[in-house]
C-alpha positions as CSV (number, residue, x, y, z in Angstrom):
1,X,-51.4,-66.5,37.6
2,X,-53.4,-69.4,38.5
3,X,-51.3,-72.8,38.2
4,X,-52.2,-76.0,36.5
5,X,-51.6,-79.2,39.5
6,X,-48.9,-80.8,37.7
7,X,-48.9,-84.7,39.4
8,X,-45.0,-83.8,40.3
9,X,-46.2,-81.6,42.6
10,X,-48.9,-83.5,44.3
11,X,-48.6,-86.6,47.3
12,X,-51.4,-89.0,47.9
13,X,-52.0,-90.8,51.2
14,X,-54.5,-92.9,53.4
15,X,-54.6,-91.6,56.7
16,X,-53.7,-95.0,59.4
17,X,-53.6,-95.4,62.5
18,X,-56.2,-94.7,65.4
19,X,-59.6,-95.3,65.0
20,X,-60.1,-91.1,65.0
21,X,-58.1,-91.6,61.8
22,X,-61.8,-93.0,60.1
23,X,-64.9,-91.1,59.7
24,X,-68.4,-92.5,59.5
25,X,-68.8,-96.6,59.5
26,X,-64.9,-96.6,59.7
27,X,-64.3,-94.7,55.8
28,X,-60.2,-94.6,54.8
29,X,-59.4,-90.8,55.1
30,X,-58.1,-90.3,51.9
31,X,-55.2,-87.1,51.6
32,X,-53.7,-85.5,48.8
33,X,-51.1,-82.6,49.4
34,X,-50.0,-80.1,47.1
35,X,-46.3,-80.1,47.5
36,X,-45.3,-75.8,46.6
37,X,-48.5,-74.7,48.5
38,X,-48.7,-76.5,51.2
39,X,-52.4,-77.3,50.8
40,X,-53.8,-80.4,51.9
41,X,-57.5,-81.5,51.2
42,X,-59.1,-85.0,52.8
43,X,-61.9,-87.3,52.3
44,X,-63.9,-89.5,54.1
45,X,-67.6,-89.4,52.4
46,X,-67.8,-93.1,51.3
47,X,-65.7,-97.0,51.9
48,X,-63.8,-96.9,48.5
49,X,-60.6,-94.8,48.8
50,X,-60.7,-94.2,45.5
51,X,-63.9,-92.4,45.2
52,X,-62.3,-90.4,48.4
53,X,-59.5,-89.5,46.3
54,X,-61.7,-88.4,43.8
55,X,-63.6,-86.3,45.9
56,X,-60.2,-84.8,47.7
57,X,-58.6,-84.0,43.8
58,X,-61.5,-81.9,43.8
59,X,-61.4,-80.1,46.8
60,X,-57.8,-79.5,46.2
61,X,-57.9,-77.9,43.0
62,X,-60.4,-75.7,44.6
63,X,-58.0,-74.5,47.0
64,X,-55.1,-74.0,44.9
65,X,-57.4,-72.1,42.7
66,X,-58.2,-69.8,45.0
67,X,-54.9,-69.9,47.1
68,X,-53.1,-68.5,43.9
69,X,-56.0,-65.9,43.4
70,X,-55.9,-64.1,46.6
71,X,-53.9,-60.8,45.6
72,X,-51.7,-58.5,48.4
73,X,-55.0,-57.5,49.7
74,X,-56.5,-60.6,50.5
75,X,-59.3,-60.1,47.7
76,X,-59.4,-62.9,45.4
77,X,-59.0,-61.6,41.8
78,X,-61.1,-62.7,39.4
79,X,-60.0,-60.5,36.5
80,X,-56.5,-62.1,35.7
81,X,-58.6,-65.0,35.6
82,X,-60.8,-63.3,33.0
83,X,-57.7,-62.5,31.1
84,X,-56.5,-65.6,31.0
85,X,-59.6,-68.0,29.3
C-alpha cells in the first residue's frame, strides 16, 4: 500500500555552505526529505527556492510512490495500485 506524504513526515531545507552547494548561475539547492523512507529529492533548476521546492515536492512524491511499490522481488507492482483507485 502506497502512502499519502502526510507534511508530519516531511523536512524542508536550503542546501548552504560551499559554493558546490549551488548549481547553475549560483541557484539555492532546495531539499525536502521524507522522514520514514529515508528519501530525499533536491532542486536546483531556477533562482527562486520556492519554485525549487516545488519542483523537489514532485520528484519526492515520485519516489515514495515507487519506493512503497517495489514488492519482495524488486518488481514494482502496479496491480495493488489498480485495486486501490
Amino acid at each position: 500500500m502506497i502512502p499519502e506524504l502526510n507534511e508530519t513526515d516531511l523536512e524542508y531545507g536550503i542546501i548552504h555552505g560551499n559554493i558546490d552547494d549551488f548549481g547553475v548561475d549560483g541557484n539555492p539547492v532546495a531539499m525536502i526529505k521524507h522522514v520514514p523512507s529515508g528519501l530525499k529529492a533536491e532542486c536546483n533548476y531556477d533562482r527562486s527556492w520556492m519554485y525549487n521546492r516545488k519542483i523537489a515536492y514532485g520528484m519526492l512524491c515520485q519516489k515514495v510512490h515507487d519506493y512503497y511499490a517495489v514488492d519482495n522481488s524488486g518488481k514494482i507492482d502496479y496491480t495493488s495500485e489498480l485495486l486501490n483507485d
